[in-house]
N, C-alpha and C positions, 0 to 999 in steps of 0.2 A: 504494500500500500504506500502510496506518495503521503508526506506525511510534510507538517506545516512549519513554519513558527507563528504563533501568536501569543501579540501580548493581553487579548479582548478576554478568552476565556478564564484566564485566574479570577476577572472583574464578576465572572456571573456564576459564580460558585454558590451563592444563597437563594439563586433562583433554578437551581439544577434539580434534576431526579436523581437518589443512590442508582447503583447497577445492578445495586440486588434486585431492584424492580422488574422481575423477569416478565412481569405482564407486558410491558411495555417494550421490555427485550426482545422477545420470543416472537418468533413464527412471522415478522413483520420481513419486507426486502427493502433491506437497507445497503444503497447506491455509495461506492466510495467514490469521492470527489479525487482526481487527481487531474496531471495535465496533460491528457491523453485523449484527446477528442472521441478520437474514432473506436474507442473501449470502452465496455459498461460492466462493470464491475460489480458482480449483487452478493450480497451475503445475507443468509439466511440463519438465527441460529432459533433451533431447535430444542422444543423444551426437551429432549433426551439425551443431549449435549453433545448431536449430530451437528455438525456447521457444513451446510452448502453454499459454494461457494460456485458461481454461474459468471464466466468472463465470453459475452457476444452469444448468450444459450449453453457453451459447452460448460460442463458442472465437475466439481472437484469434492471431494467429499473427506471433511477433517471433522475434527473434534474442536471444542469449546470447553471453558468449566471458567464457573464464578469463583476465586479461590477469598471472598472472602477481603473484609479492610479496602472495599473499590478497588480490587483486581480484577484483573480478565485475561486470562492464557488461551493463546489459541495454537494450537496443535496440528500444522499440515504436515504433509507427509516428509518432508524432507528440511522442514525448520519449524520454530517454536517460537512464539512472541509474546512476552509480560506488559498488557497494557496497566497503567492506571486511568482512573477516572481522571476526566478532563473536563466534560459537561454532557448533559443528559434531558433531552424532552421530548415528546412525541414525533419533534418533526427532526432533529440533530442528534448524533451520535459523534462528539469528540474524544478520542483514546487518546491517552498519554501514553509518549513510547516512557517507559521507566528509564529513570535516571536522566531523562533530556527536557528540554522544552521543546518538545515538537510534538503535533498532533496528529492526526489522521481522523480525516471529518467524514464520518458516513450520513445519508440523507433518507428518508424515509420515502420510500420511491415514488407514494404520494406526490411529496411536495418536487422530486428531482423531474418528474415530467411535466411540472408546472414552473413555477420560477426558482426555486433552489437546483442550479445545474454547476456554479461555479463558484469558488470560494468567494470572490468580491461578494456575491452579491450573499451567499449564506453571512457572511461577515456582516454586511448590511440591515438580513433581515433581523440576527439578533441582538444590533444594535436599539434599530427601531423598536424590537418588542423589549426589550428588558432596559438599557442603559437612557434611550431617552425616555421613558419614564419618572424612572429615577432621578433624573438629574432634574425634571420639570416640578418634584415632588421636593426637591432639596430648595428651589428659588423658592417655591410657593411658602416652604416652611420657615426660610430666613429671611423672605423680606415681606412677604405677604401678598404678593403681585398674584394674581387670580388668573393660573393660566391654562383652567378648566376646559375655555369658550372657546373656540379654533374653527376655525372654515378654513380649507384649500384654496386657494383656487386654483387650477390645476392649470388653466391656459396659460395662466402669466408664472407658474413654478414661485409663487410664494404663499405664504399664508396669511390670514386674518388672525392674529392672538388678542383675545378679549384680556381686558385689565379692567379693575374698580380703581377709581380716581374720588380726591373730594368731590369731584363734579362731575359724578355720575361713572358709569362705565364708557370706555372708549374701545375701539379699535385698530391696529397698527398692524401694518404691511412690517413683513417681517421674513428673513429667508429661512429659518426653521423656525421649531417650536419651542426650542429652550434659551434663545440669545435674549438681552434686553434690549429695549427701546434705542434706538441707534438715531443720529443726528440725519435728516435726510429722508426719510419713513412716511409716508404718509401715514394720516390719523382718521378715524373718520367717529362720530356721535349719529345713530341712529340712519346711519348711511349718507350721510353727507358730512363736508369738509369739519372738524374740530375747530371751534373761535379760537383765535389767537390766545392765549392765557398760559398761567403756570400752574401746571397738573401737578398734585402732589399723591405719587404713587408706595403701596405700603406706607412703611412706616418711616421713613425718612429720605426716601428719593422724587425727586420732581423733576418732572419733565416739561420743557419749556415748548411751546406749542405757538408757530408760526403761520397762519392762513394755512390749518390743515396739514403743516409739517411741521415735524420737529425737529427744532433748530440749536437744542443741545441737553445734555442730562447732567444733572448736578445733584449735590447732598444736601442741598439748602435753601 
């Protein structure tokens, strides 16, 4: 198996599944990502701790066994591999080779004939689902900025981020969902331009507000 470095999955260790979860494990075809186009690589392990192993249909037949403390040994015929856990959920399966920082990402074949086909973007998706979360859950609790309310807009590739202001709730063009209010930004009240004025956001940030843009953020 092509196997990784990354630095993303240490970060999503509290949002993982153990490996003992053999529910989750078992009987699923789980696609190894590597960089090899024209190869599809499936493994199958088996709650009897048969592993088939299927590269373009033709099939290899090893063994598996959970040993236990987030190991995984897999057993093919002519070598032997000690994974540790790396990270674990319905749709990802990242092995740690023991003793290294490198991974080996398998994908739930589900999602690999949909949009999980290549690391960028598995890297992507579970940023999306777990780290920007987190991080939108970290502003809201340190400055109190409300950033619940979010509309796409998908033509123009930015987003609508709702905020509570002394004077009301507003909205601002913004290129993700976890940055602050940047100088430049369109703002808008109720779908038109924001009056000119000084928005004071949370608990001690204001944002200065120029004919529907903002023209700079301060502490004061």
């Amino acid at each position: 198996m092509k196997t990784f470095i990354s630095d993303l999955i240490p970060k999503l260790q509290k949002f993982s599944q153990k490996l003992d979860n053999l529910t989750l494990l078992t009987n699923q075809h789980w696609v190894v990502i590597d960089d090899i186009g024209n190869n599809k690589n499936v493994y199958i392990f088996r709650t009897n701790n048969d592993l088939l192993i299927s590269q373009n249909g033709k099939v290899e037949k090893a063994k598996w066994e959970y040993l236990g403390n987030n190991s995984l040994l897999i057993d093919k015929k002519d070598e032997s591999y000690l994974f540790k856990h790396g990270f674990f959920d319905e749709n990802i399966l990242a092995l740690k080779i023991d003793s290294k920082n490198e991974y080996a990402f398998l994908i739930n074949e589900n999602k690999y004939d949909g949009e999980l086909n290549t690391l960028d973007k598995v890297i992507d998706f579970l940023t999306r689902k777990y780290i920007e979360p987190q991080q939108r859950k970290n502003i809201i609790e340190s400055t109190g900025i409300n950033l619940n309310e979010t509309t796409k807009l998908k033509e123009r590739e930015v987003f609508l981020v709702s905020f509570d202001t002394d004077k009301g709730k507003v909205e601002i063009e913004q290129d993700n969902l976890v940055s602050y209010p940047e100088p430049g930004k369109k703002v808008f009240i109720n779908g038109k331009p924001a009056p000119t004025a000084k928005y004071k956001f949370g608990f001690m940030w204001y944002v200065h507000i120029e004919n529907g843009i903002v023209s700079k953020v301060t502490l004061l």
